[in-house]
SEMAR-927928 format. One record per residue (C-alpha): residue number from 0; residue in three letters; x negated, y, z negated. Coordinates in steps of 0.5 Angstrom, whole numbers. Each point is the difference from the previous one (the first is absolute). Layout:
     k     r    east   north      up
   NUM   ala       X       Y       Z
...
This chain:
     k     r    east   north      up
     0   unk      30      -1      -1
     1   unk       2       5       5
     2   unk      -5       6       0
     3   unk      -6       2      -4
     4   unk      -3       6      -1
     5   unk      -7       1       3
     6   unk      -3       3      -7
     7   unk       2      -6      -3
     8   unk      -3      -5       3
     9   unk      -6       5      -1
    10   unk       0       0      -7
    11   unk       2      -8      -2
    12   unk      -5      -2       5
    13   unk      -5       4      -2
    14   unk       0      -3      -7
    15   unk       0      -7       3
    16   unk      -7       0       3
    17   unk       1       4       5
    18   unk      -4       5       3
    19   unk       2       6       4
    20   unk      -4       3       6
    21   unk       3       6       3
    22   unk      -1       1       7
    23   unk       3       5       5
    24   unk       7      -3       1
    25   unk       0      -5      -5
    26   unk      -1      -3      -7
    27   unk      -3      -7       0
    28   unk       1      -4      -6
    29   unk      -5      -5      -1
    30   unk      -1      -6      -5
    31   unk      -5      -1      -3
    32   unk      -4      -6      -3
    33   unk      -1      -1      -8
    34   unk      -7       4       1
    35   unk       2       5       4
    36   unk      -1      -2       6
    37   unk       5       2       6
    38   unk       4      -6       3
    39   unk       3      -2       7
    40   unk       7       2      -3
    41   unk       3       6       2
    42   unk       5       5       1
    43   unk       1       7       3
    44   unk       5       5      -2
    45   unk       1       6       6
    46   unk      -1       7      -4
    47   unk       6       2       6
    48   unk       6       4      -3
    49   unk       4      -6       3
    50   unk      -3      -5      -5
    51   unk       2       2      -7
    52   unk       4      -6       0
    53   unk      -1      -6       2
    54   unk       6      -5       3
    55   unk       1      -7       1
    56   unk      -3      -1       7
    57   unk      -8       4      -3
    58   unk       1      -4      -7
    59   unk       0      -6       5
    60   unk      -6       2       3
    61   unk      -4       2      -6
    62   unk       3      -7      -4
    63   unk      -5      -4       6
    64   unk      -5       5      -1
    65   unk      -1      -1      -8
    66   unk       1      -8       2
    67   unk       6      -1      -3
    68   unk       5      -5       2
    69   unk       6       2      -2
    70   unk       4       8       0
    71   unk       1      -2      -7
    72   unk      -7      -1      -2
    73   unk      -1       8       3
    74   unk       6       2      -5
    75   unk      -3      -3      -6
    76   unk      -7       2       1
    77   unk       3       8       2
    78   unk       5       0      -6
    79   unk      -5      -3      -5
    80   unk       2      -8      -2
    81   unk      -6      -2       5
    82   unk      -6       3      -4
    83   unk      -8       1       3
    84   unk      -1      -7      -3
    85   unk       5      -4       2
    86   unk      -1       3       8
    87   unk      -7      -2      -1
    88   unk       2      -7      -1
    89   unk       5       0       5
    90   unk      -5       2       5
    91   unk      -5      -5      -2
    92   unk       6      -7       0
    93   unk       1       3       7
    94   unk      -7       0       1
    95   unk      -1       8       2
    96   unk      -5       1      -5
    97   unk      -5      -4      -3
């Protein structure tokens, strides 16, 4: 994985339980649980021109934000293998979500 696009991440994590919340300078995404309620687990995407790509070391971060323990679990999860789901049971083997 060497770069990914800001929109989309936006839109494959949109359709696995995450919610958008638009601010000033960036976009949070943050999961939700199964009733809708939002979680801990987060990430933010800058609206700054210099981020329509996401490279390895910002893909690192957002792999610690959405508590993934490998970069390939972050590439599955982008590029559609990992589905909401199978992210959900992940999180909560981990103990990240209940």
């Amino acid at each position: 994985m060497k770069t990914v696009g800001r929109q989309q991440i936006i839109k494959v994590l949109s359709q696995k339980g995450f919610v958008i919340i638009e601010k000033k300078r960036h976009l949070f995404l943050v999961f939700t649980d199964g009733a809708g309620r939002q979680s801990d687990i987060r990430t933010f995407l800058s609206r700054g021109s210099g981020y329509n790509e996401y490279s390895l070391p910002l893909l690192k971060v957002m792999k610690n934000e959405l508590r993934l323990e490998r970069l390939q679990q972050l590439e599955e999860l982008l590029n559609c293998p990992l589905s909401e789901q199978d992210y959900r049971a992940l999180l909560v083997t981990q103990g990240d979500l209940t």
